[in-house]
N, C-alpha and C positions, 0 to 999 in steps of 0.2 A: 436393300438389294433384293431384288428376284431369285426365286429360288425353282431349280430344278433336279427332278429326279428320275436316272437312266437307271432301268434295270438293265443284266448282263453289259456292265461298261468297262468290263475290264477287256475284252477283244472283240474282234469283228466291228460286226456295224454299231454296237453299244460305244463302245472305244470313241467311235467318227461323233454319233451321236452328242456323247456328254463333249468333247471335243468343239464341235461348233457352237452348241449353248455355252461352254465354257467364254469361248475367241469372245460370244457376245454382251460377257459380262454378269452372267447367272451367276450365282452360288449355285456348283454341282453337284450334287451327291450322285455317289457311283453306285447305286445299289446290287451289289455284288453276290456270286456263290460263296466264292473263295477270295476274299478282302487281303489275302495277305499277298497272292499272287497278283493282283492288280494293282499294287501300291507304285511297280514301278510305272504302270501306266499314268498313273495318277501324275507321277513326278514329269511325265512326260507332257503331259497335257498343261501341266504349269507351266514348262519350260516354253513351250510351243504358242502359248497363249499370251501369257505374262499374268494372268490371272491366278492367284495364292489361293482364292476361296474353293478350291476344289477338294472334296474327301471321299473317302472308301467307308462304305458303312454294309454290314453283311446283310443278307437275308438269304433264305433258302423258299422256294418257292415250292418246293416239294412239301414241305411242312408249314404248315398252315399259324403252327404258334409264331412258327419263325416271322411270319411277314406280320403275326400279331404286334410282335414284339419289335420289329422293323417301325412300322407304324407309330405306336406307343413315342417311342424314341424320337422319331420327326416333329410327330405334335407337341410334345415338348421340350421342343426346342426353335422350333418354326412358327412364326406366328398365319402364313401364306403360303402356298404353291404354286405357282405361274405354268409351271410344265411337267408333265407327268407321262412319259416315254416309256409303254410296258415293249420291252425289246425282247429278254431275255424267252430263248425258248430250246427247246431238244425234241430229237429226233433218238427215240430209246429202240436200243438195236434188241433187246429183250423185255420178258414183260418184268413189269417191276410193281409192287403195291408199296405205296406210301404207308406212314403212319398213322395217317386220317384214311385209309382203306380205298384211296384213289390209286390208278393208275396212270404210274410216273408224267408220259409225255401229256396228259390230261389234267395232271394240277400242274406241273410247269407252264406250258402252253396257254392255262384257260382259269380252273378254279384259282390258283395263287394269283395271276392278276386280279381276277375279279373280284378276289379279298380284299388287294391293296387298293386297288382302285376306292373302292367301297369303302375301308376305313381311314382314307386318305379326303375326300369328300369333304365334311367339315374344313376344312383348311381351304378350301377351293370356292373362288367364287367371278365376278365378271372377269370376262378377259381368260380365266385359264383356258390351258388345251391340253387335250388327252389325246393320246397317238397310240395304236395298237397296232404292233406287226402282224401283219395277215398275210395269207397266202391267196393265190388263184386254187389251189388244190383245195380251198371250202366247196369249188364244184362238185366236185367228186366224194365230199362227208356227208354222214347218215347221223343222225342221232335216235340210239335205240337203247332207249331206259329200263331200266336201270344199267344197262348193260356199258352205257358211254362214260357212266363218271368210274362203275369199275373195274373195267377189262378195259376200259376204248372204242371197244367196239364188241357186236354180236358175234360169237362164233371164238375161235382160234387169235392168236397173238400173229398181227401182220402188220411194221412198222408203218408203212406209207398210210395205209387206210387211218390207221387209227390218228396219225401226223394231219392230215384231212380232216379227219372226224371235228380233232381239237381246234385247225382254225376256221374250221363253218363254227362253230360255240364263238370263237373269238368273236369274227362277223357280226353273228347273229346280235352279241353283246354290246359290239358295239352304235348298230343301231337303234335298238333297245334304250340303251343309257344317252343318247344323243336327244333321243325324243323324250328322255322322262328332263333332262337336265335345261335342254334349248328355253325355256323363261329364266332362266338363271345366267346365262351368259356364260357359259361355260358351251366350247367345243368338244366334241370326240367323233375323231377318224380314225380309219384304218389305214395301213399302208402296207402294199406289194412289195416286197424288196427285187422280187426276180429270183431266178437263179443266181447266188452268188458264191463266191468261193472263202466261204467258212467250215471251219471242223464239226459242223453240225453233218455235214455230207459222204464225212470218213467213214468208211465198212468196217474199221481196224482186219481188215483181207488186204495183206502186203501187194499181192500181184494189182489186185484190182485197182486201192486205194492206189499203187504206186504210178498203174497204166494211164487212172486220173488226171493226176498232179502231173504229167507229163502232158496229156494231147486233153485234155477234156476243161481244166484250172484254166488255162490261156487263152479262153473263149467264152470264157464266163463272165460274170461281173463280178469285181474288185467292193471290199466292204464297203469305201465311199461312196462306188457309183449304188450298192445297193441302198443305201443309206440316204442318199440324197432326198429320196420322195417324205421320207418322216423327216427327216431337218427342217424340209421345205412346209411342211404342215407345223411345226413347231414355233420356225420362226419369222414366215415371209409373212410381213403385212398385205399382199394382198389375200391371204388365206385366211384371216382374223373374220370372223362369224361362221366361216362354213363348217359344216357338224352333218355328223349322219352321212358319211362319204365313205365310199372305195376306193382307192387313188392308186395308181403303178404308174408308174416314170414319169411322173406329176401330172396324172391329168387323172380326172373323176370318171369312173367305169360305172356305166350305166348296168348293177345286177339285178338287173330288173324287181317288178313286183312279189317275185318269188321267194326273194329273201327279205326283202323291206317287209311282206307280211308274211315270213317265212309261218308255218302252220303249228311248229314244235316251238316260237319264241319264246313264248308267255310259259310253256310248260319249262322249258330251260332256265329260263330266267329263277321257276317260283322252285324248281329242284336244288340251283344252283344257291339260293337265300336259305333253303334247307341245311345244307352243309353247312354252310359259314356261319349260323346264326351264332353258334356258341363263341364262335373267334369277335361278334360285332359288337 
């Protein structure tokens, strides 16, 4: 049986996510924050599928051992990977430092995937696909070192930019890893979800968040429809070889040569193998 694994699949678009690899017959792992409150999702996706081989397995992407030890756990017990869906991500309404001396939405968003990703590798080989939630807002990220992996960004704590910051890192990552993996047969794309309506969006500000969820939620996109464009890179056969792509509401956005040989890549890449060395 093929195997695949959704971060943040316990709501949103993680949920839709392991949800359609499930309909398709994977083995899913739900790779989770909080595994206890996903479990009824779990049962839901069994119900909803018919598919038994679904589980909840935790990780914390904040902490760096945690997705060690995530990792660890997969490879032995999985002999292959087929699908590898980094979904999970935050928008931190204050600054926050990790345990490994990051800042929060910058190892959520960027280093914690690119640990898992990276010691998840060995198991991967023709035929897998790697999917990275991305944004269009990597227009508007700076990366300014050392400053990006520990504030988010240069200067003052300011949610969006630093949200930015982390998925131009994403981007840059993953056509980076596209172009070192492409002889190996292994895909990675990114994917646009859009504006959608997940709790990634909430102020926790009653008036505001409330004024939202009233005229603003009902004009947005729904986690499935944001979800569709990574499903559709995960698991539509005609999508099998392309790698090294940008994609929002399934088609391939041309970001130009500005990011494909973005200037900071190679220095992101060899800061970002700095961190994690002691996790690989």
């Amino acid at each position: 049986m093929k195997t695949a694994i959704i971060t943040g699949a316990g709501k949103g678009m993680g949920f839709e996510e392991a949800k359609a690899v499930a309909a398709k017959g994977f083995y899913t792992i739900m790779a989770c924050h909080h595994p206890e409150a996903a479990e009824e999702k779990r049962l839901e996706i069994v119900r909803e599928t018919g598919n038994e081989h679904v589980e909840v397995v935790g990780i914390d992407l904040s902490d760096l051992s945690s997705v060690r030890r995530f990792a660890d756990e997969v490879k032995g017990r999985f002999p292959h990977i087929d699908l590898l869906m980094n979904n999970a991500g935050t928008l931190e309404k204050g600054f926050h430092t990790t345990k490994d001396g990051l800042e929060q939405t910058v190892s959520v968003n960027y280093v914690g995937p690119y640990l898992l990703t990276r010691l998840l590798l060995p198991l991967m080989g023709e035929g897998t696909r790697i999917v990275n939630m991305a944004s269009l807002t990597y227009r508007f990220g700076f990366l300014d070192f050392p400053d990006f992996f520990t504030r988010g960004r240069k200067g003052g704590f300011w949610r969006i930019p630093i949200y930015s910051n982390s998925k131009l890192a994403v981007t840059l990552f993953t056509f980076e890893l596209a172009e070192r993996l492409k002889d190996k047969g292994i895909t990675v794309n990114a994917a646009d979800p859009g504006v959608v309506s997940t709790d990634i969006i909430h102020l926790d500000m009653k008036l505001i968040d409330t004024f939202a969820d009233l005229f603003f939620r009902p004009l947005i996109r729904k986690p499935r429809q944001g979800a569709d464009t990574a499903i559709r890179l995960l698991l539509d056969e005609d999508k099998a070889g392309q790698t090294g792509t940008f994609n929002r509401s399934n088609r391939i956005i041309n970001v130009g040569d500005k990011y494909f040989h973005h200037k900071k890549m190679k220095e992101l890449w060899d800061r970002t193998e700095d961190i994690v060395r002691q996790y690989l």
